[in-house]
VOPAGU-2260 file (C-alpha; in pm, 1 decimal, decimal comma):
REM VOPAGU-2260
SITE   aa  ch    i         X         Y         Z
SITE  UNK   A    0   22059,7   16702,2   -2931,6
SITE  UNK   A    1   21826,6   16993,9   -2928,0
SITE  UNK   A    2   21683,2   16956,8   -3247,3
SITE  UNK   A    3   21538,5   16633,0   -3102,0
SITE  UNK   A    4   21432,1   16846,5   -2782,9
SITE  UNK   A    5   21265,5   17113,3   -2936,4
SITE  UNK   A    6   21056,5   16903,2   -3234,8
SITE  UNK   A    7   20825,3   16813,6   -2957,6
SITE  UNK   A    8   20777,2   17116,7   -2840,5
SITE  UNK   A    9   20747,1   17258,5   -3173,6
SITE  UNK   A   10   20521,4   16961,7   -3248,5
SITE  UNK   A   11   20300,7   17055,1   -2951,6
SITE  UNK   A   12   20271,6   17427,8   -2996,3
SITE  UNK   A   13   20135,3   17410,9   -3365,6
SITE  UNK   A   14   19864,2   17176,2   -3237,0
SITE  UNK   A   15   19827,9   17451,7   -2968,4
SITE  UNK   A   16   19781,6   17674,4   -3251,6
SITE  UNK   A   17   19563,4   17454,3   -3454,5
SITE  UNK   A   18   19339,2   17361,0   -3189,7
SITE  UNK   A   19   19277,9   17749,5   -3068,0
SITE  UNK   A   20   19210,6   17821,9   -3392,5
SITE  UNK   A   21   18890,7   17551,9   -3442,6
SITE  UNK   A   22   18787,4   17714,6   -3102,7
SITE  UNK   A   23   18792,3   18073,5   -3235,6
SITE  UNK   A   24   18606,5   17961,8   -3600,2
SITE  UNK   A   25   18323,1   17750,9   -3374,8
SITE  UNK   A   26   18261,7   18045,4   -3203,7
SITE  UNK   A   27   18255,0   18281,8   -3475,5
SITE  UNK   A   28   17986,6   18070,5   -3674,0
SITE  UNK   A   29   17750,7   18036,8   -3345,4
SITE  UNK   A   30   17761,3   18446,9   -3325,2
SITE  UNK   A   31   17668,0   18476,5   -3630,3
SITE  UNK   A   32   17326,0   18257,8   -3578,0
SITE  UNK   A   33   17483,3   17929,9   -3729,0
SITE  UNK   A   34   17188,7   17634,2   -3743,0
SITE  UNK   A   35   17241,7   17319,7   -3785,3
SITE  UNK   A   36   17122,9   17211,4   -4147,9
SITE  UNK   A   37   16997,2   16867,8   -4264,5
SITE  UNK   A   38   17111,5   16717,0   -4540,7
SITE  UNK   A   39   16992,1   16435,1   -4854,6
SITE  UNK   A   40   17101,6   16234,5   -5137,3
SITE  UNK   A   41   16865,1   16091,5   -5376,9
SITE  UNK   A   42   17139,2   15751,4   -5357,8
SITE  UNK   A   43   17471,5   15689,1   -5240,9
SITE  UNK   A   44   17631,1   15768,3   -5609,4
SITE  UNK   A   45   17529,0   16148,6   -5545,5
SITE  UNK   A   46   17693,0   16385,0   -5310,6
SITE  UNK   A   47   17532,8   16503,5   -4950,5
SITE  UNK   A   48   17315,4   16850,0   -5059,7
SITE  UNK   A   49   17148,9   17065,6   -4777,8
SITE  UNK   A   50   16762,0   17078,9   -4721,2
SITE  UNK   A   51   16650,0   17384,1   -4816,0
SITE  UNK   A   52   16368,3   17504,1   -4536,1
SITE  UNK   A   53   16125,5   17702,9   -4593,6
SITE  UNK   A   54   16157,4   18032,5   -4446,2
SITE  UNK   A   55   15832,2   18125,3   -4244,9
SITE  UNK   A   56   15624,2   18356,2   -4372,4
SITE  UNK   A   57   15658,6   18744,0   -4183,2
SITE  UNK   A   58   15332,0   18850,4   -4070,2
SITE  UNK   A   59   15230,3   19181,4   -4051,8
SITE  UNK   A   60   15097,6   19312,6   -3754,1
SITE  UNK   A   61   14693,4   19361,5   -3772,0
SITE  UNK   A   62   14468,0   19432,1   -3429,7
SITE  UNK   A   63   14266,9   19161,8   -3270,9
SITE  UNK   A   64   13955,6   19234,3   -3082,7
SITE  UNK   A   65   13917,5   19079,5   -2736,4
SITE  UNK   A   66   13651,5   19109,6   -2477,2
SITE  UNK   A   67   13707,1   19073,4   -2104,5
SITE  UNK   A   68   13451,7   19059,3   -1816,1
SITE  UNK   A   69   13507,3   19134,5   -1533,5
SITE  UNK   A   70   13418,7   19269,2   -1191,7
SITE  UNK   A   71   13571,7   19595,7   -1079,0
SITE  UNK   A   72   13665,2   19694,1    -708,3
SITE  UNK   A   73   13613,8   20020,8    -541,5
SITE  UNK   A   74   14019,3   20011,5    -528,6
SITE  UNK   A   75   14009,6   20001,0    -898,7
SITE  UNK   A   76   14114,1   19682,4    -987,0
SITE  UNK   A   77   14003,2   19446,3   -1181,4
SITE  UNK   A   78   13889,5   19138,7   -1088,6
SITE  UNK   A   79   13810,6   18768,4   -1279,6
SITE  UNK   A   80   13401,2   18741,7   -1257,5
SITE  UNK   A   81   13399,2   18419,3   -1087,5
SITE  UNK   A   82   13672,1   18591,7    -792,0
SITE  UNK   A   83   13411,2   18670,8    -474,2
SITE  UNK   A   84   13688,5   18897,4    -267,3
SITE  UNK   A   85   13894,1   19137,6    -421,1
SITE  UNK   A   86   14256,9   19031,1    -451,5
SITE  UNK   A   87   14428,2   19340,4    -395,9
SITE  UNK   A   88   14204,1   19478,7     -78,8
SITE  UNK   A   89   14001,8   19168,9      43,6
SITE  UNK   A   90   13709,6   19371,6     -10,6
SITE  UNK   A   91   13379,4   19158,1    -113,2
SITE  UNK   A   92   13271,2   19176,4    -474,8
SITE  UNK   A   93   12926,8   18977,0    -398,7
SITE  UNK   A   94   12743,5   19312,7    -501,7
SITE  UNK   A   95   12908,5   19376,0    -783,5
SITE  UNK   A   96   12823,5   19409,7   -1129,4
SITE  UNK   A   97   12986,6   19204,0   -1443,0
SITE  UNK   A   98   13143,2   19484,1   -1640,3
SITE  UNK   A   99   13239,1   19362,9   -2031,1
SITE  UNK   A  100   13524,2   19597,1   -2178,5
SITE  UNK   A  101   13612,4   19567,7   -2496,3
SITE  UNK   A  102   13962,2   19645,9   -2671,8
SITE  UNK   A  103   14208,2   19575,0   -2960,0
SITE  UNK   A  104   14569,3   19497,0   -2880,8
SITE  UNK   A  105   14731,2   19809,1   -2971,2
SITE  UNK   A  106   15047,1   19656,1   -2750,2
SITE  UNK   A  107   15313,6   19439,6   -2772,0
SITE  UNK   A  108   15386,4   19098,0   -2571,2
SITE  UNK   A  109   15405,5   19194,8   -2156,8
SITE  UNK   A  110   15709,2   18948,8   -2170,3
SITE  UNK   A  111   15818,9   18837,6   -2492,7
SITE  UNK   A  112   15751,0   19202,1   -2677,9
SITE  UNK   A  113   15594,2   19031,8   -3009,0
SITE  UNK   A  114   15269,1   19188,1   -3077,4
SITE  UNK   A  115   14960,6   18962,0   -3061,9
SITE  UNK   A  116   14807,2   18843,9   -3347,1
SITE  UNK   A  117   14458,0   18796,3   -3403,5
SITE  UNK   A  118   14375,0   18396,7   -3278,9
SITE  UNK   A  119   14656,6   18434,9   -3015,1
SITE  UNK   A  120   14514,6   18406,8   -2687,3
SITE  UNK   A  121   14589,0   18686,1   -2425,5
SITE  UNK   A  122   14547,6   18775,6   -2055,7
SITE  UNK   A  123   14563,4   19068,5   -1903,3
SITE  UNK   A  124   14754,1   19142,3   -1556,7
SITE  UNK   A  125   14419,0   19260,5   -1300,0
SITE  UNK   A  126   14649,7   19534,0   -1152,9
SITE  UNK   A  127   14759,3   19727,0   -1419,3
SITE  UNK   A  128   14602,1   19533,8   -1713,9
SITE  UNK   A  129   14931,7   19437,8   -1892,6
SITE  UNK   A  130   14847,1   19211,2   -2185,1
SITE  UNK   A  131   15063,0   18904,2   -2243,7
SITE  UNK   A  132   15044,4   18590,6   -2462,2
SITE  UNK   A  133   14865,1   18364,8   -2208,5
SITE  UNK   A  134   15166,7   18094,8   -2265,0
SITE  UNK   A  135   15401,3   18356,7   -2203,1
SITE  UNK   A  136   15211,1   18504,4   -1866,6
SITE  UNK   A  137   15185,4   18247,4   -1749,3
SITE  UNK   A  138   15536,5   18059,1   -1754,1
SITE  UNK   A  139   15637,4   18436,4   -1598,5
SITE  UNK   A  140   15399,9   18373,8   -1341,8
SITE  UNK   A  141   15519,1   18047,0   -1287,3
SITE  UNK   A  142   15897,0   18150,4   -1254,0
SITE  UNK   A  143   15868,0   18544,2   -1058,1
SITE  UNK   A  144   15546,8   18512,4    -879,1
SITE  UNK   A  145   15442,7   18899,9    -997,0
SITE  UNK   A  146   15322,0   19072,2   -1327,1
SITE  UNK   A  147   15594,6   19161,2   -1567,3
SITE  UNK   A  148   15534,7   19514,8   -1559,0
SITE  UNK   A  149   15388,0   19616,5   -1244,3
SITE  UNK   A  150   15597,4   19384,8   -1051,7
SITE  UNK   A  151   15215,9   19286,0    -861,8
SITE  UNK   A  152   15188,2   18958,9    -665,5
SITE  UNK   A  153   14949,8   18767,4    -822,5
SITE  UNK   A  154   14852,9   18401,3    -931,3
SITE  UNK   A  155   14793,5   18256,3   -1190,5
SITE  UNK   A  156   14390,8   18200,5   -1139,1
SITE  UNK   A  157   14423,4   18623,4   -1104,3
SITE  UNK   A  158   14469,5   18660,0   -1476,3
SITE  UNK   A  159   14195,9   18814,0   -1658,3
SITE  UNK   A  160   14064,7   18573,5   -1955,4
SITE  UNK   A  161   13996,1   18749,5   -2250,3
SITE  UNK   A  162   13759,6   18653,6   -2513,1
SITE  UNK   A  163   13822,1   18687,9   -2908,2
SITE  UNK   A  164   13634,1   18883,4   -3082,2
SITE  UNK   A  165   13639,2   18798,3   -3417,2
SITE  UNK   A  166   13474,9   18952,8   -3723,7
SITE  UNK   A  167   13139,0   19022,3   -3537,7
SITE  UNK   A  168   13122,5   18695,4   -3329,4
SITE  UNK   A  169   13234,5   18583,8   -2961,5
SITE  UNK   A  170   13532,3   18308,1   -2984,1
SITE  UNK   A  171   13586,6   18194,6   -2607,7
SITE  UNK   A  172   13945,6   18106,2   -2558,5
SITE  UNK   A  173   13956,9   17771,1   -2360,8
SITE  UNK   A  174   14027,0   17769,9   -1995,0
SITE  UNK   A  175   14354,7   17578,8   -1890,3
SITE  UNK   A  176   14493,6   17607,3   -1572,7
C-alpha cells in the first residue's frame, strides 16, 4: 500500500526536477546572448544545417566634419537660425547674426554612447551642445522631454541641425520633423 502511494509522488517530483531543470538551461543560454539561428536543407533526404550569417564588418572609428549655423544669444546659447526669440531667455534674436561653427565629432553618442561615423547624421543639444545621433535625440526627446546630458527642457524643433562636411564639400542632412 505505500509503494502505490508514494510512485505518484515520486512520479511527480522527478518531473519537478526535470522541468526546473529546462528552466535553469533556457536561462543560461539567453545570458549568454543565445540568437535564434535559421536553418536549410538543400532537400528533404539531407539533414537541417544552420545559416551561417555574416558577421558585420567592425568599423573603426574616423572623425566626421559637420557644420552648424546658428544664431547665438547674449545668454550664450545657441539657437536654430530660423528660431526669432531665444529659447532659454525669450530674448529677440531679430538682430542677430548667422554664426557657422565648424567641428569634428571627437565624442561619443549623447544617448546611445557609439561614436558617430562619418554619413551619420547628428544634432546638437542648443544648451550645452551635446551631440547625439539625430534618431537617437530625438526618440530621447520624445520619451524625457530634456537633453540627455544637461537635463535642459527643450523640443524637438530646438535641436541644432548640423551639416556634413565631407571631403571639401557641404552635404545638407535632410530636415524631418
Amino acid at each position: 500500500m505505500q509503494f502505490t502511494l508514494l510512485s505518484p509522488i515520486i512520479a511527480i517530483f522527478i518531473v519537478i526536477i526535470l522541468l526546473a531543470t529546462c528552466i535553469v538551461c533556457v536561462a543560461v543560454q539567453d545570458s549568454q546572448g543565445s540568437r535564434s539561428r535559421s536553418y536549410v536543407r538543400a532537400n528533404t533526404r539531407d539533414p537541417w544545417l544552420p545559416v551561417e550569417e555574416p558577421v558585420p564588418e567592425k568599423r573603426e572609428w574616423e572623425p566626421s566634419q559637420h557644420i552648424v549655423d546658428c544664431l547665438v544669444c547674449s545668454c550664450g546659447k545657441w539657437n536654430a537660425s530660423n528660431q526669432s526669440v531665444c529659447w532659454n531667455c525669450d530674448a529677440s534674436l531679430l538682430n542677430r547674426e548667422i554664426q557657422t561653427f565648424y567641428f569634428e565629432t571627437a565624442e561619443k553618442c549623447a544617448v546611445c554612447g557609439y561614436w558617430v561615423y562619418p554619413g551619420e547624421q547628428i544634432v546638437l543639444c542648443p544648451s550645452c551642445q551635446a551631440q547625439g545621433h539625430r534618431a537617437h535625440m530625438l526618440e530621447f526627446l520624445k520619451a524625457k522631454g530634456c537633453c540627455p546630458v544637461c537635463n535642459q527642457k527643450l523640443r524637438a524643433n530646438q535641436l541644432l541641425n548640423t551639416i556634413q562636411k565631407v571631403r571639401g564639400s557641404v552635404k545638407e542632412t535632410p530636415d524631418e520633423e
